[in-house]
C-alpha positions as CSV (number, residue, x, y, z in Angstrom):
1,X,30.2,2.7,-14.1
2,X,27.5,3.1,-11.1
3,X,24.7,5.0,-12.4
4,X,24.2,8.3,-10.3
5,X,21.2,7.4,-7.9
6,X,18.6,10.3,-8.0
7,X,16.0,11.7,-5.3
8,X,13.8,9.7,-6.3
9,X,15.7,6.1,-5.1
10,X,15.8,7.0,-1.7
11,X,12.1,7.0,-1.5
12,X,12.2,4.1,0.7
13,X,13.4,6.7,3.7
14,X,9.6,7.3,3.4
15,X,8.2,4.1,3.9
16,X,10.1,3.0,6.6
17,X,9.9,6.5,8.5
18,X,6.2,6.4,7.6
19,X,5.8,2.7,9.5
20,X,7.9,4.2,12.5
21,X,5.9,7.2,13.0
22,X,3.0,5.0,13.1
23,X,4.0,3.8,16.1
24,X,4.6,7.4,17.6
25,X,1.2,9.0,17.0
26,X,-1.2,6.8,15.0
27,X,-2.5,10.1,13.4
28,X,0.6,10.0,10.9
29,X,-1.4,7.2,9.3
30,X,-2.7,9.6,7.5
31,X,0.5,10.5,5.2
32,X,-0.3,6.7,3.5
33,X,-3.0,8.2,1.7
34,X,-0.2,9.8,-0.7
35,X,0.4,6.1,-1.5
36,X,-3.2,5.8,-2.5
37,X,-3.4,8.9,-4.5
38,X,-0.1,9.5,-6.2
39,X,-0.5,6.8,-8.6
40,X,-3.9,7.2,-9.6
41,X,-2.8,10.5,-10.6
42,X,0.1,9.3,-12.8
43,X,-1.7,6.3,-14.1
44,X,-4.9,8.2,-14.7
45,X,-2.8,11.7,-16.1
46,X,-0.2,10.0,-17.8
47,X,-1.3,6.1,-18.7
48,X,1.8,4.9,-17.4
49,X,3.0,2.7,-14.1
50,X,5.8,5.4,-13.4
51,X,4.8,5.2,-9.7
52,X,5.3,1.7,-9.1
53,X,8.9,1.7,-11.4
54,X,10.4,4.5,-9.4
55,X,8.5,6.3,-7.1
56,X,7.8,3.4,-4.7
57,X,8.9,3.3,-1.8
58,X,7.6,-0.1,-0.3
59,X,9.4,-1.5,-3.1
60,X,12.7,0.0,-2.9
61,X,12.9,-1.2,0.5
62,X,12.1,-4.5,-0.1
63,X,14.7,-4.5,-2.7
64,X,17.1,-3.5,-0.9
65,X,16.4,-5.6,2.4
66,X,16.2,-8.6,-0.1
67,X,18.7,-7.9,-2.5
68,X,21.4,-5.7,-0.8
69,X,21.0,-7.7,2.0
70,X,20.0,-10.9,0.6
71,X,16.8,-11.9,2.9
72,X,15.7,-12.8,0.2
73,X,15.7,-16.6,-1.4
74,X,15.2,-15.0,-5.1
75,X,13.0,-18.0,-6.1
76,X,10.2,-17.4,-8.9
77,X,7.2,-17.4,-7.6
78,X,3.9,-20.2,-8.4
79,X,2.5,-19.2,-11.3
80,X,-0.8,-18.9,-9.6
81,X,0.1,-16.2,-7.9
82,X,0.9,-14.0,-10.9
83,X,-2.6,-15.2,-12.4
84,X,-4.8,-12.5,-13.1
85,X,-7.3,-14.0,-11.5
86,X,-5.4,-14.2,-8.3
87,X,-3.9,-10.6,-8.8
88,X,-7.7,-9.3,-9.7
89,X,-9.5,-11.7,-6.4
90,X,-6.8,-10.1,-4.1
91,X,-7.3,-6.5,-5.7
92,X,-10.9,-7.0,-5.1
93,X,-10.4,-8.6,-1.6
94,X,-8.4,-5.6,-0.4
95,X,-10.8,-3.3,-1.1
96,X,-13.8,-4.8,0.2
97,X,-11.5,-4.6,3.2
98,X,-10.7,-1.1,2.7
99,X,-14.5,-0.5,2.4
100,X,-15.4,-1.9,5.2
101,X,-12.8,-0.1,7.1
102,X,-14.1,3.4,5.8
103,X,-17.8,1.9,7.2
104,X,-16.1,1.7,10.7
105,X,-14.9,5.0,10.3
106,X,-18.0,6.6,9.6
107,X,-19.9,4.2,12.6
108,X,-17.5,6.3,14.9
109,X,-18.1,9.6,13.4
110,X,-21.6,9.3,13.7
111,X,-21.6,8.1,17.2
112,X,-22.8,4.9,16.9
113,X,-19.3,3.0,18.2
114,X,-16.7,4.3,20.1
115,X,-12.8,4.3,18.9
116,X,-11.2,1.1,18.3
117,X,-7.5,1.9,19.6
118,X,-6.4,-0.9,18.3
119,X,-4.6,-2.2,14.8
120,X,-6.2,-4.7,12.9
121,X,-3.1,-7.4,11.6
122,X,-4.0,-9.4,8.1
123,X,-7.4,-8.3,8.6
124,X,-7.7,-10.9,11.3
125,X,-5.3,-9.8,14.9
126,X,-6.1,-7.4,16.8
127,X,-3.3,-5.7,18.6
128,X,-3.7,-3.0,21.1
129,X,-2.0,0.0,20.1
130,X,-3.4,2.8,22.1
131,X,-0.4,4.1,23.1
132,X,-0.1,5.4,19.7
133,X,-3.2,7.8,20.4
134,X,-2.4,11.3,22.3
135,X,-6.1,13.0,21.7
136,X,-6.8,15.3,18.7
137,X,-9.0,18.3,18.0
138,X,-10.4,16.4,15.5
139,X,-13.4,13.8,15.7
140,X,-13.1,10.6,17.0
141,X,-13.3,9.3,13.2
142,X,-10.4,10.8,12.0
143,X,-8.3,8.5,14.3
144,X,-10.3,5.2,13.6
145,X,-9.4,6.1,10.1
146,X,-6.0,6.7,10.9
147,X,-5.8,2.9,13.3
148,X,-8.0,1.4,10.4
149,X,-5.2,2.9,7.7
150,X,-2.6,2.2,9.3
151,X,-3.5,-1.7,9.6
152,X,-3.7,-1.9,6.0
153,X,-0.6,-0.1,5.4
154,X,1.3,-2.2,8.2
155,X,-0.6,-5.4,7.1
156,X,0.4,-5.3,3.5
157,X,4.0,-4.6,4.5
158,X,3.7,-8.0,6.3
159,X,2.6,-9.5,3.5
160,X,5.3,-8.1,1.4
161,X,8.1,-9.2,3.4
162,X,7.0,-12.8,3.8
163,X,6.9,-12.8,0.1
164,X,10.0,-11.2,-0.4
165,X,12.1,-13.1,1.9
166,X,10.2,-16.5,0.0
167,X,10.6,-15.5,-3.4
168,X,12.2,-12.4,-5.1
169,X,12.5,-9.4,-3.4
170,X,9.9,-7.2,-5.4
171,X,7.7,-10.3,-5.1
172,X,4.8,-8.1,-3.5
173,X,5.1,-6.3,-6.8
174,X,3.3,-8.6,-8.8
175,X,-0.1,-9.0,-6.7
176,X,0.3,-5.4,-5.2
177,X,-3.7,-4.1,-5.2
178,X,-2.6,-0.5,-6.2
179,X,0.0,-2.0,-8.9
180,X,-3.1,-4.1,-10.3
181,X,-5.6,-1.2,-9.7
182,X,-2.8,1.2,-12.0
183,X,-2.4,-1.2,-14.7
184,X,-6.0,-1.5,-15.4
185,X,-6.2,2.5,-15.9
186,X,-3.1,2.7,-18.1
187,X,-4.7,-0.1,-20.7
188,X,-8.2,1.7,-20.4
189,X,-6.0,5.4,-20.9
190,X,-4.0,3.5,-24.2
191,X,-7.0,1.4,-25.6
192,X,-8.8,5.1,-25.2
193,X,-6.0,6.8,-26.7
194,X,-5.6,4.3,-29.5
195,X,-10.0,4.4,-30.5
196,X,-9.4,8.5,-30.7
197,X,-6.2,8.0,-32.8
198,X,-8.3,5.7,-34.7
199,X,-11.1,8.0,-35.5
């Protein structure tokens, strides 16, 4: 019997709407940032990877594009790539690029470079996007952040369907920074918990 899906699974509506929308008004970046903080909050509050077994949407989508509809070869993928030291270079690559992109946001609030309309594809293509852009009453910084966001959001989606469509379709999964980022604070939270059980 099919199990009764819940809210939850169709969380993937999200994701996709989210990378739409980006293309409508790049200030809608901005919603990405619940991807960023949700699951610090569950790992760091709970010790657990609940987030990334059933609240994400990124990777409901890429199961069902890859599963449901199979564009996806379902191979395993090189063991080098679920290394740790592959899944912990990557984490720490992404956010020196994240970094980075946070000093170019505050370059343009403080006047020192004007706005970048454009999105910035795996950290190396730069794609005019400035139809995306309609003005705010907000700073000038507040849309680099949301161009600047918004590459890193589309950018990893990329990176997740290449890898999807190569090997199984959860493949990002593995290497995801955030997943890698939330495991780390759930074994910090239990080897906590288990010193203060200890005592």
């Amino acid at each position: 019997m099919k199990a009764k899906k819940k809210w939850y699974d169709y969380l993937w509506i999200f994701s996709l709407t989210y990378l739409i929308l980006g293309f409508v008004n790049i200030l809608f970046a901005w919603l990405g940032m619940i991807c960023f903080i949700v699951p610090l909050v569950i790992s760091i509050g709970w010790g657990n990877k609940a987030y990334c077994n059933k609240f994400c949407g990124r990777g409901q989508l890429f199961s069902m594009l890859g599963g449901h509809f199979g564009l996806s070869r379902k191979k395993d993928m090189p063991k080098w790539m679920k290394s740790k030291y592959f899944r912990y270079g990557f984490l720490i690559f992404f956010f020196t690029m994240f970094f980075i992109m946070l000093w170019n946001t505050y370059l343009v609030l403080a006047g020192q470079r004007p706005l970048g309309q454009k999105i910035k594809l795996l950290w190396t293509f730069k794609v005019p996007w400035h139809w995306a852009y309609h003005g705010t009453v907000f700073s000038d910084g507040v849309a680099q952040f949301a161009f600047g966001f918004y590459s890193v959001m589309l950018t990893s989606t990329i990176l997740g369907f290449v890898t999807m469509i190569l090997f199984k379709p959860r493949s990002w999964c593995v290497y995801c920074p955030m997943g890698t980022m939330t495991q780390l604070i759930c074994k910090a939270k239990n080897v906590t918990k288990s010193q203060t059980a200890a005592e």
